[in-house]
C-alpha positions in Angstrom: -2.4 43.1 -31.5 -5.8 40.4 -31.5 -2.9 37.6 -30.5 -1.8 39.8 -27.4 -5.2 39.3 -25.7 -4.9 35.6 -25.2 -1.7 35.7 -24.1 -3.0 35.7 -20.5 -5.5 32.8 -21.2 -2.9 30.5 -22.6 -0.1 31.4 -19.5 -3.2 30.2 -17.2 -4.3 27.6 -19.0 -0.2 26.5 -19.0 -0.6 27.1 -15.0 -3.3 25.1 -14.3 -2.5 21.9 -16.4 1.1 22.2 -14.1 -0.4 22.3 -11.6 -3.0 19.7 -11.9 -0.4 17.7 -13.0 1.9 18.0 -9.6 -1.1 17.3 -7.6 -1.8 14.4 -9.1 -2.1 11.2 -7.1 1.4 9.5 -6.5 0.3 6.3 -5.7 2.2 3.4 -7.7 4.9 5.8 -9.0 7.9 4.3 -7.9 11.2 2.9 -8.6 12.1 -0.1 -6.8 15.8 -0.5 -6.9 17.1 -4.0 -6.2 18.7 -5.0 -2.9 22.5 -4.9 -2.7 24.6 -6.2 0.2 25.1 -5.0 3.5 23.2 -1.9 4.6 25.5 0.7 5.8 26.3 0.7 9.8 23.9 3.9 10.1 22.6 6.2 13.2 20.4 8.6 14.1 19.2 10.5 16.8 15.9 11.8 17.4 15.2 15.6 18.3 15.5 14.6 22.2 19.1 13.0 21.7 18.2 9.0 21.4 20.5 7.1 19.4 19.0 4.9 17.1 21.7 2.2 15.8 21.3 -0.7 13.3 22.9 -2.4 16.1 19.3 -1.8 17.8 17.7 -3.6 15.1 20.0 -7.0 14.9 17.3 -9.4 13.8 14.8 -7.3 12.8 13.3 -6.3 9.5 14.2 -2.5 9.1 12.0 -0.2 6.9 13.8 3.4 6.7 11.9 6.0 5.1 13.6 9.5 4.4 11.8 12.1 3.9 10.7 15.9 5.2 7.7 17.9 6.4 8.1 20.0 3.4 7.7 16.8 0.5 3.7 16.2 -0.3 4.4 12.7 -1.7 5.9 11.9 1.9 2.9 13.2 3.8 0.8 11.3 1.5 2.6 8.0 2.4 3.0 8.6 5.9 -0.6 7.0 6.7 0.5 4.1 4.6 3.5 3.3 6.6 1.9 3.8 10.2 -0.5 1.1 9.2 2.1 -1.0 7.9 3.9 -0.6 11.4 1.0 -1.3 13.3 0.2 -4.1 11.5 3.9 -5.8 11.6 5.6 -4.4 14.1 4.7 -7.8 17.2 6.5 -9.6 14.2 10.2 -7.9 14.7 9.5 -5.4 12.0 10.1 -1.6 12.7 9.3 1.4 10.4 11.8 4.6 10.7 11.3 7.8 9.5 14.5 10.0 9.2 13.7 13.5 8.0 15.8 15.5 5.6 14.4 19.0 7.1 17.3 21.4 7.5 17.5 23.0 10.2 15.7 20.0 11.6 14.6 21.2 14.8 11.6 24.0 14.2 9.9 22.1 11.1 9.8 18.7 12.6 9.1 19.8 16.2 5.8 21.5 14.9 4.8 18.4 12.6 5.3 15.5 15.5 3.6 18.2 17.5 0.7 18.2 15.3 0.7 14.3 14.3 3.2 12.1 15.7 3.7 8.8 13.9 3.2 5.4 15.8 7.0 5.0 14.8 10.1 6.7 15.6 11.3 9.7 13.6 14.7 10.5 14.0 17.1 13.3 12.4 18.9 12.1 8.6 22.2 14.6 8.7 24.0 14.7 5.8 26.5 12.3 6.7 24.3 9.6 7.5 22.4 10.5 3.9 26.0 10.3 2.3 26.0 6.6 3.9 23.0 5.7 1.7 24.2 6.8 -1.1 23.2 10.5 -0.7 19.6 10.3 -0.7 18.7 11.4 -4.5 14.8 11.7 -4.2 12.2 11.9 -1.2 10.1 10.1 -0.3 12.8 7.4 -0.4 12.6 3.9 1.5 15.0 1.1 1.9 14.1 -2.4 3.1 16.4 -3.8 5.6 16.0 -7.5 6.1 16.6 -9.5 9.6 20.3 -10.3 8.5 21.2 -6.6 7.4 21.2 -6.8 3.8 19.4 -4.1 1.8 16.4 -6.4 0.3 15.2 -3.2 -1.8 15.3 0.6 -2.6 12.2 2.6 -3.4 12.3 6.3 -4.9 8.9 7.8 -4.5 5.9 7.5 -2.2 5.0 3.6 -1.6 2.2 2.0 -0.8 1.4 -0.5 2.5 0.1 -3.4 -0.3 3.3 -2.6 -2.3 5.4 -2.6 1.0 2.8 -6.1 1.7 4.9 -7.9 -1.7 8.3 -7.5 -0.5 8.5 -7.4 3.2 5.5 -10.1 3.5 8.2 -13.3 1.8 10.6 -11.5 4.5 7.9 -11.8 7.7 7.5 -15.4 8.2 11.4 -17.1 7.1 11.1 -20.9 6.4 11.6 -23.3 8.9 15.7 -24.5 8.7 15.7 -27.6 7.7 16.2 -30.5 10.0 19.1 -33.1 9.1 18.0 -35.9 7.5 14.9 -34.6 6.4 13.9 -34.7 2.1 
């Protein structure tokens, strides 16, 4: 019977190392997925009914972020990409946030009520998650360069300096060259 008293010590003990362990800081615990062809022709509204179309975004740099009020790792990141919007957006970049919250409505009305980001937040329904391949894992964020091609994938909660390495080549294209030059 002596092994029946630390039962409950070792079942805490089991809890609290979880737990610590989910808690843990996320930051640089991602998988960045390479770039392939054309991003799907997606839309979404927000909750007041706007449209927002790829076709909106012709010639800009496109960073869509899924995630959900409910997802720790995306709350943690969302501070991250308002200052990379801030920061980028006067050079034709735009950040969107398309939550995965089902029902949508309640959940996300009370978090933009509470803290709105400086970008738009729109509604991801499941058929424009299907479009991008079903959205596996939140937080997930795909980089969409000027010319609509998917320049990268990233499953987990990303940082503005790692955000800094791949959109930064994509902010300032070289010059075209001009005929006759070396």
């Amino acid at each position: 019977m002596k092994s029946s008293r630390y039962k409950p010590w070792l079942l805490g003990a089991a809890v609290f190392v979880l737990v610590t362990w989910l808690m843990r800081p996320q930051r640089g615990n991602f998988l960045r997925l390479p770039g392939r062809g054309l991003a799907p022709d997606w839309a979404f509204t927000n909750l007041d009914g706007r449209r927002f179309a790829a076709t909106n975004y012709t010639g800009q740099i496109v960073i869509l972020n899924f995630w959900a009020t409910w997802c720790p790792p995306c709350l943690r990141e969302l501070p991250e990409l308002a200052d990379f919007h801030r920061a980028h957006s006067a050079q034709g970049l735009t950040v969107l946030g398309a939550s995965i919250d089902e029902p949508p409505e309640p959940a996300l009305k009370r978090f933009l009520q509470r803290s709105s980001p400086p970008y738009p937040i729109v509604v991801a329904d499941p058929q424009s998650r299907d479009a991008f391949g079903g959205v596996s894992q939140i937080p997930e964020t795909w980089v969409i360069g000027r010319d609509g091609r998917v320049m990268a994938r990233y499953l987990g909660a990303i940082t503005r300096k790692e955000l800094e390495q791949v959109v930064g080549p994509l902010l300032n294209p070289p010059l075209p060259k001009v005929s006759g030059s070396p």
